[in-house]
BADREN-56434 format. One record per atom (N, C-alpha, C): atom name; x, y, z. Coordinates in pm, 1 decimal. Example, Ala and Ser with C-alpha at 12.3 -4.5 7.8 and 13.67 -1.06 7.14 Angstrom:
PT   site          x          y          z
PT      N     1319.0     -569.0      780.0
PT     CA     1230.0     -450.0      780.0
PT      C     1320.0     -330.0      780.0
PT      N     1285.0     -225.0      708.0
PT     CA     1367.0     -106.0      714.0
PT      C     1290.0        3.0      787.0
***
This chain:
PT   site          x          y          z
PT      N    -3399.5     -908.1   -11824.4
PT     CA    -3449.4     -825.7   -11933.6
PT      C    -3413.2     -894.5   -12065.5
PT      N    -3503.3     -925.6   -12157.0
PT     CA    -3463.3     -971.0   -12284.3
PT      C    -3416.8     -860.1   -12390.5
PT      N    -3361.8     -939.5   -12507.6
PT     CA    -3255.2     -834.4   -12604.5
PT      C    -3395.2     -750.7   -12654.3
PT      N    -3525.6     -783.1   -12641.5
PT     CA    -3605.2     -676.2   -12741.2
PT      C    -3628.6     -563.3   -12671.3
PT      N    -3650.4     -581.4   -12525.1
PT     CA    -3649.1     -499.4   -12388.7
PT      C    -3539.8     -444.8   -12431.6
PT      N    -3413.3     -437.2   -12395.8
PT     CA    -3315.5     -400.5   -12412.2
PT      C    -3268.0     -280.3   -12529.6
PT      N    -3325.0     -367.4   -12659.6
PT     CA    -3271.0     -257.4   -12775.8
PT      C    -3389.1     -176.0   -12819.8
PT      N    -3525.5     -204.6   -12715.6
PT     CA    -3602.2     -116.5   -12728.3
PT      C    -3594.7       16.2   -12632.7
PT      N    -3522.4       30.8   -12525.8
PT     CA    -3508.9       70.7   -12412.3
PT      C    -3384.1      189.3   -12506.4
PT      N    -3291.1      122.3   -12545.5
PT     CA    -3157.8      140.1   -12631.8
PT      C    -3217.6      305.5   -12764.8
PT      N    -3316.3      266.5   -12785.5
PT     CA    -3405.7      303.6   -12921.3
PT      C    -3466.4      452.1   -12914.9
PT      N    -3526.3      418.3   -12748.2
PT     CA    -3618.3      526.8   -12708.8
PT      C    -3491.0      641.4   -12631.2
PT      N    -3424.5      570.4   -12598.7
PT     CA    -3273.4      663.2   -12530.1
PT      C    -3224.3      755.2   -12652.3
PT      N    -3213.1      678.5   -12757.0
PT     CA    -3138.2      775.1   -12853.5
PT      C    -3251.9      859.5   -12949.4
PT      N    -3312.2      816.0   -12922.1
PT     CA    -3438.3      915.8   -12996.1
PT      C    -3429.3     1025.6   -12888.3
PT      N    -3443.9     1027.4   -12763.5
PT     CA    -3460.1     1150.4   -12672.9
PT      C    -3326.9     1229.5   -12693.1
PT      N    -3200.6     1162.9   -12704.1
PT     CA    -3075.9     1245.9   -12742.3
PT      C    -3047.6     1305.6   -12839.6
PT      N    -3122.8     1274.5   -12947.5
PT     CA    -3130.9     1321.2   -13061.0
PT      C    -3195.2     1420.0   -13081.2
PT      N    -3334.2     1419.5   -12990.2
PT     CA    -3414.6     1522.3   -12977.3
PT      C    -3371.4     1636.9   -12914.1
PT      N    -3269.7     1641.7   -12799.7
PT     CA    -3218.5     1716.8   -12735.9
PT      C    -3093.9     1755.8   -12778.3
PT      N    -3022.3     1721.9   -12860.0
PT     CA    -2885.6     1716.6   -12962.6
PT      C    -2947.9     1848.5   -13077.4
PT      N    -3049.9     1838.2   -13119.0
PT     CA    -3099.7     1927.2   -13253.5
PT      C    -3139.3     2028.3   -13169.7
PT      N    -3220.0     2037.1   -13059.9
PT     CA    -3260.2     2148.4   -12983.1
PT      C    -3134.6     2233.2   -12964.2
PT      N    -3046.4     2134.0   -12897.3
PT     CA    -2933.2     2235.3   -12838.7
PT      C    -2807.9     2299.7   -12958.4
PT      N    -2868.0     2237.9   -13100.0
PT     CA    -2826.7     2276.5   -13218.1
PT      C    -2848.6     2424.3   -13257.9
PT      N    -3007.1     2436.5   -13240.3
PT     CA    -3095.2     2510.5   -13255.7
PT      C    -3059.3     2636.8   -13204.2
PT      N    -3078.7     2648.1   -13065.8
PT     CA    -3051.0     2728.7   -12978.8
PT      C    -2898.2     2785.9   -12939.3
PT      N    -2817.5     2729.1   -13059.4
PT     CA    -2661.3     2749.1   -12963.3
PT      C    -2626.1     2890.6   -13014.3
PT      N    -2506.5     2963.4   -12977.5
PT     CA    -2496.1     3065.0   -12958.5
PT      C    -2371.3     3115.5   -13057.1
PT      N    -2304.8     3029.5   -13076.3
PT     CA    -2208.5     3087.1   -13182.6
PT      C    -2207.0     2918.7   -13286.4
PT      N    -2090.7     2923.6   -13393.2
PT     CA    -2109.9     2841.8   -13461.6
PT      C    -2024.2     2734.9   -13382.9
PT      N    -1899.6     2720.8   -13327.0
PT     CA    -1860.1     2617.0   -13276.4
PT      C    -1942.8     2534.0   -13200.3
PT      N    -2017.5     2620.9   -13119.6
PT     CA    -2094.5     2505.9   -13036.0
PT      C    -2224.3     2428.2   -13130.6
PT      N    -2227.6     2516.2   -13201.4
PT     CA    -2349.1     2474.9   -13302.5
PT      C    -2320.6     2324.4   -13372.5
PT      N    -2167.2     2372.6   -13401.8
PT     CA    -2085.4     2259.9   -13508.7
PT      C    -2101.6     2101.5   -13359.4
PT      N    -2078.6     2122.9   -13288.4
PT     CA    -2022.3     2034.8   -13153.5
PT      C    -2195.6     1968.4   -13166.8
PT      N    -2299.3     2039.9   -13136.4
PT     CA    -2425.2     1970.2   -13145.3
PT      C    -2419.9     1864.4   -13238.4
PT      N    -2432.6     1954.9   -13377.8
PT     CA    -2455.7     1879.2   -13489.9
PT      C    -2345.5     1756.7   -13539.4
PT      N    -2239.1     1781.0   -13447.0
PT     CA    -2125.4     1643.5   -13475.6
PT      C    -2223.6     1558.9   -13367.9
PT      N    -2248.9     1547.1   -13269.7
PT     CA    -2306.2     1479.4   -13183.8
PT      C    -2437.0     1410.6   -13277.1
PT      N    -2531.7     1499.3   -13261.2
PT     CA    -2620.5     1444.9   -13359.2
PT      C    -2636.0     1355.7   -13439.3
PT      N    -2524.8     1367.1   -13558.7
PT     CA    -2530.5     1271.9   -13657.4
PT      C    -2494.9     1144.2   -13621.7
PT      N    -2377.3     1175.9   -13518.7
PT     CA    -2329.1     1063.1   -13448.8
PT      C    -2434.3      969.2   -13417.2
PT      N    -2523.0     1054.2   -13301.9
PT     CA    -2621.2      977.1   -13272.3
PT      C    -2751.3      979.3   -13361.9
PT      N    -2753.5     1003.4   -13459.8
PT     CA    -2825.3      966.6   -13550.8
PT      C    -2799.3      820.1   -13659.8
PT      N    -2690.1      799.7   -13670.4
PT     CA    -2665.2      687.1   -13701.8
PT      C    -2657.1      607.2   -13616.4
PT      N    -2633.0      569.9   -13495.3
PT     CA    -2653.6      502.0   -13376.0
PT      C    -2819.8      492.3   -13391.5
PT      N    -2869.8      567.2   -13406.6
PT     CA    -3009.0      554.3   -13385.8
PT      C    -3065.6      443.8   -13513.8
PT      N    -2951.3      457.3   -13653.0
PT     CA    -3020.0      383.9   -13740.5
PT      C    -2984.7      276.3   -13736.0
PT      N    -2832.7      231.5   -13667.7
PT     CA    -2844.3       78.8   -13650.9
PT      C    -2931.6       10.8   -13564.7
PT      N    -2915.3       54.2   -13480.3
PT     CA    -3068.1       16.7   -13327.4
PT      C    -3161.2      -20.0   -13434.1
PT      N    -3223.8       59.0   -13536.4
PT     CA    -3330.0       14.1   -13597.2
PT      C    -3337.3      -96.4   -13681.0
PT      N    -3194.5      -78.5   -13733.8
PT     CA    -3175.3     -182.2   -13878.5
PT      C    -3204.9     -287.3   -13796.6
PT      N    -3132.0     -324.6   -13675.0
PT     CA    -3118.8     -466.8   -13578.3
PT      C    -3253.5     -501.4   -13563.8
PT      N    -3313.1     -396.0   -13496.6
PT     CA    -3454.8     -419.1   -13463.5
PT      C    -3544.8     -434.9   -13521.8
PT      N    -3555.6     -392.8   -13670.9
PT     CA    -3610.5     -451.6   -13798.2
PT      C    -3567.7     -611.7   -13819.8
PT      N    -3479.9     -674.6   -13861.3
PT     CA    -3425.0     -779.9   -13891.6
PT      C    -3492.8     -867.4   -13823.0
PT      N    -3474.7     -827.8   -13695.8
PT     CA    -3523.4     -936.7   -13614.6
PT      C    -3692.9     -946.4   -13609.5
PT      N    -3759.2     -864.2   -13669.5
PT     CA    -3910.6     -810.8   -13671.6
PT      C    -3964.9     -737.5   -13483.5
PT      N    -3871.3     -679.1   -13468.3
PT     CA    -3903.5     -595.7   -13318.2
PT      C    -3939.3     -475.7   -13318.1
PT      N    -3934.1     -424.0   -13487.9
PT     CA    -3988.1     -277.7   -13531.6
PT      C    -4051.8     -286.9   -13653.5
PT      N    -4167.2     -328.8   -13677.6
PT     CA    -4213.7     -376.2   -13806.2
PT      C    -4285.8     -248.2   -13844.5
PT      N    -4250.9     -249.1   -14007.9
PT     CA    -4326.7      -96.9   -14056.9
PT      C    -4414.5     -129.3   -14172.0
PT      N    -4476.8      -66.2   -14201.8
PT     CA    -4572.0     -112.9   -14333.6
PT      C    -4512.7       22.5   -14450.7
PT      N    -4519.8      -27.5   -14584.0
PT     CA    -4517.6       39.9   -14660.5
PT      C    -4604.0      148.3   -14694.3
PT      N    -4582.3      259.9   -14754.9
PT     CA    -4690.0      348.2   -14767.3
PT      C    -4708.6      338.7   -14870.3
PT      N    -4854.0      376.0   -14896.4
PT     CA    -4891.2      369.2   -15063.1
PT      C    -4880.7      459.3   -15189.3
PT      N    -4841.3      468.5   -15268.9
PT     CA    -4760.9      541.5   -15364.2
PT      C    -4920.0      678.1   -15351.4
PT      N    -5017.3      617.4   -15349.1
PT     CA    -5156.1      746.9   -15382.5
PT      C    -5147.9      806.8   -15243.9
PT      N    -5091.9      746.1   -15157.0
PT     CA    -5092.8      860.1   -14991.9
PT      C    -4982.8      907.7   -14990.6
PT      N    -4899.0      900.2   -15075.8
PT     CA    -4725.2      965.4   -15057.9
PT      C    -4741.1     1104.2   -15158.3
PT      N    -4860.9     1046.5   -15271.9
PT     CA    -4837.4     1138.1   -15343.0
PT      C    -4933.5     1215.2   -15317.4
PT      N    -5048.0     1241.0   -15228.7
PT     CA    -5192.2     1337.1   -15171.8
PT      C    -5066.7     1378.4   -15071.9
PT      N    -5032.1     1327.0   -15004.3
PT     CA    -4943.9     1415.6   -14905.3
PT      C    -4835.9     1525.3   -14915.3
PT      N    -4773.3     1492.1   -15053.8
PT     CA    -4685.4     1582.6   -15108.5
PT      C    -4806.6     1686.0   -15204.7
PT      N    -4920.1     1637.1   -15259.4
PT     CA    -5000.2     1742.5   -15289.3
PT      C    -5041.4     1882.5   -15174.9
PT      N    -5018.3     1841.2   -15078.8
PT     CA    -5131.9     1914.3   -14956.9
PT      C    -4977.8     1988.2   -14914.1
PT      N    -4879.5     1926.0   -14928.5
PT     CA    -4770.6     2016.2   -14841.9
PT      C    -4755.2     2161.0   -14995.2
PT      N    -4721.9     2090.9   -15118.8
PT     CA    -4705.0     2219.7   -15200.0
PT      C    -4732.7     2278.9   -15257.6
PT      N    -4899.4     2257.9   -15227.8
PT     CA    -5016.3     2352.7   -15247.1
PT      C    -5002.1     2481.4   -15201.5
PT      N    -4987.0     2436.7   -15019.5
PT     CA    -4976.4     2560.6   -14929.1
PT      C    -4821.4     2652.6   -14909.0
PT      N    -4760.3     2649.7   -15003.7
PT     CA    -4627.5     2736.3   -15009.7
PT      C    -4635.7     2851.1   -15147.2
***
């Protein structure tokens, strides 16, 4: 398995834990356990952002910039409707 295999494999793991970390945030039942999610979470939320930083650097997650007229129609359309 090569390192892009690898820290892509690495990438999609912590995105699903993360996803399931905020759920079980969501749903918890008193505040300690709530607190216990959300320590987890961030945890693995920064885990999740080095995976990326790496995987950027190396160009294994390439992103394009968005354009200042679609950032700003998009923030039109969200606070229109509030």
């Amino acid at each position: 398995m090569q390192d892009k295999e690898i820290m892509e494999n690495l990438l999609l793991n912590l995105k699903g834990e993360c996803d399931l970390l905020m759920h079980g945030a969501v749903e918890s039942s008193t505040p300690a356990v709530q607190n216990a999610f959300k320590s987890a979470l961030n945890d693995t939320l920064a885990m999740q952002s080095e995976v990326y930083k790496k995987m950027a650097a190396e160009g294994w997650y390439p992103s394009e910039s968005a354009e200042q007229k679609k950032i700003d129609a998009v923030k039109q359309k969200f606070s229109s409707g509030c």
